[in-house]
C-alpha positions as CSV (number, residue, x, y, z in Angstrom):
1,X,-27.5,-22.3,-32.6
2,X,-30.5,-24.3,-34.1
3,X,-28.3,-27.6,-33.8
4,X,-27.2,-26.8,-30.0
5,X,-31.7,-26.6,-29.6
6,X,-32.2,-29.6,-31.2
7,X,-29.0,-31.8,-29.3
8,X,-30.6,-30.3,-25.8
9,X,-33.9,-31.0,-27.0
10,X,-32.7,-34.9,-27.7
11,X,-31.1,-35.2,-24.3
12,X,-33.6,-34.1,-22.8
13,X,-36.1,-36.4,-24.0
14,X,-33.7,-39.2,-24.0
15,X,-33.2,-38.7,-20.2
16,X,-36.8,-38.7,-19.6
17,X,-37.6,-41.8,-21.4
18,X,-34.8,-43.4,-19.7
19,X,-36.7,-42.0,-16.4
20,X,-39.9,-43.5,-17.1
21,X,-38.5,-46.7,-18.0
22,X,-36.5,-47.1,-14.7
23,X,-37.6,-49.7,-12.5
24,X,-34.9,-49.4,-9.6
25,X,-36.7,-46.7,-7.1
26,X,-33.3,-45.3,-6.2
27,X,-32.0,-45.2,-9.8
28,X,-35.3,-43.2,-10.6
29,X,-34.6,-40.6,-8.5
30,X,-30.6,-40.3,-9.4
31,X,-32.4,-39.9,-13.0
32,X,-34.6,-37.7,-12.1
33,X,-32.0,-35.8,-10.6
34,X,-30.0,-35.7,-14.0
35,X,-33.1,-35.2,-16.1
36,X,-33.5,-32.1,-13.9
37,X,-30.4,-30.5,-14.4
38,X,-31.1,-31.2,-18.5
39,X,-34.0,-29.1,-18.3
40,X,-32.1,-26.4,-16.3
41,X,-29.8,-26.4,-19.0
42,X,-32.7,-26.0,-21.8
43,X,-34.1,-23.2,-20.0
44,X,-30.7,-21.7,-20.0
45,X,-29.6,-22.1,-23.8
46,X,-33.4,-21.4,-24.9
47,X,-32.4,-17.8,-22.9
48,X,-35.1,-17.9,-19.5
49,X,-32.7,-18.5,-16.7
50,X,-34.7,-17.2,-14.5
51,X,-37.0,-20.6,-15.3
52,X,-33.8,-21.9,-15.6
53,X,-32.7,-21.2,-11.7
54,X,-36.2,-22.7,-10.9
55,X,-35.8,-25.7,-12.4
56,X,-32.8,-26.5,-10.5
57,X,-33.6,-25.5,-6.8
58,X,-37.1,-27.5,-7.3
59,X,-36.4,-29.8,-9.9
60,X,-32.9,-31.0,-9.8
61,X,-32.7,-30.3,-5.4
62,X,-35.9,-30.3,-4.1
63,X,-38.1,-33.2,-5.7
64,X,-35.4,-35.5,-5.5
65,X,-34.6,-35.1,-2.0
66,X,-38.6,-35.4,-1.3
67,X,-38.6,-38.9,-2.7
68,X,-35.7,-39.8,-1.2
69,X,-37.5,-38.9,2.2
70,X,-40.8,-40.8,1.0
71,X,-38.4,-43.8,0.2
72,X,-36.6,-43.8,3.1
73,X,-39.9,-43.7,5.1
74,X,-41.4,-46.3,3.8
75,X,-38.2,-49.0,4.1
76,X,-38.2,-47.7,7.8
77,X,-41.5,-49.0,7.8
78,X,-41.6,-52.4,6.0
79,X,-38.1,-53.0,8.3
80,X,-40.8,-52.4,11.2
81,X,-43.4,-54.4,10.2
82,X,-40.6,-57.0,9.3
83,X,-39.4,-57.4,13.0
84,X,-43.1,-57.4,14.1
85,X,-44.2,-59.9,12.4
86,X,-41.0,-62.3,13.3
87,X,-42.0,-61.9,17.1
């Protein structure tokens, strides 16, 4: 059991790092994504998956689909200032 701790606990900070040092906005959030489901799965094998069912509806779900939303918005707005700026 102490092995299976310290594999998640490797992954897990593995995928982080690999979050932080993402520079692609959209490949951020896909890792973000994946890094959430990681800690969903800690939370699970450390035994809380109540934390665990949290971490997925905000962190693997939620947060990602927010910064999707903020990304999207702000293309639709540099594709705006784009075509006013060509008039």
């Amino acid at each position: 059991m102490i092995v299976l701790h310290a594999e998640i606990l490797i992954f897990v900070a593995v995928a982080g790092t690999a979050v932080v040092l993402t520079r692609n906005p959209l490949s951020q959030v896909i890792g973000l994504t994946f890094y959430g489901l990681l800690l969903a799965l800690m939370f699970f094998i450390f035994q809380a998956p109540d934390v665990a069912f949290s971490q997925i509806v905000v962190g693997a779900v939620a947060l990602p689909l927010m910064v999707l939303l903020a990304l999207a918005k702000i293309r639709n707005r540099e594709v705006k200032q784009r075509m006013h700026h060509e008039r």
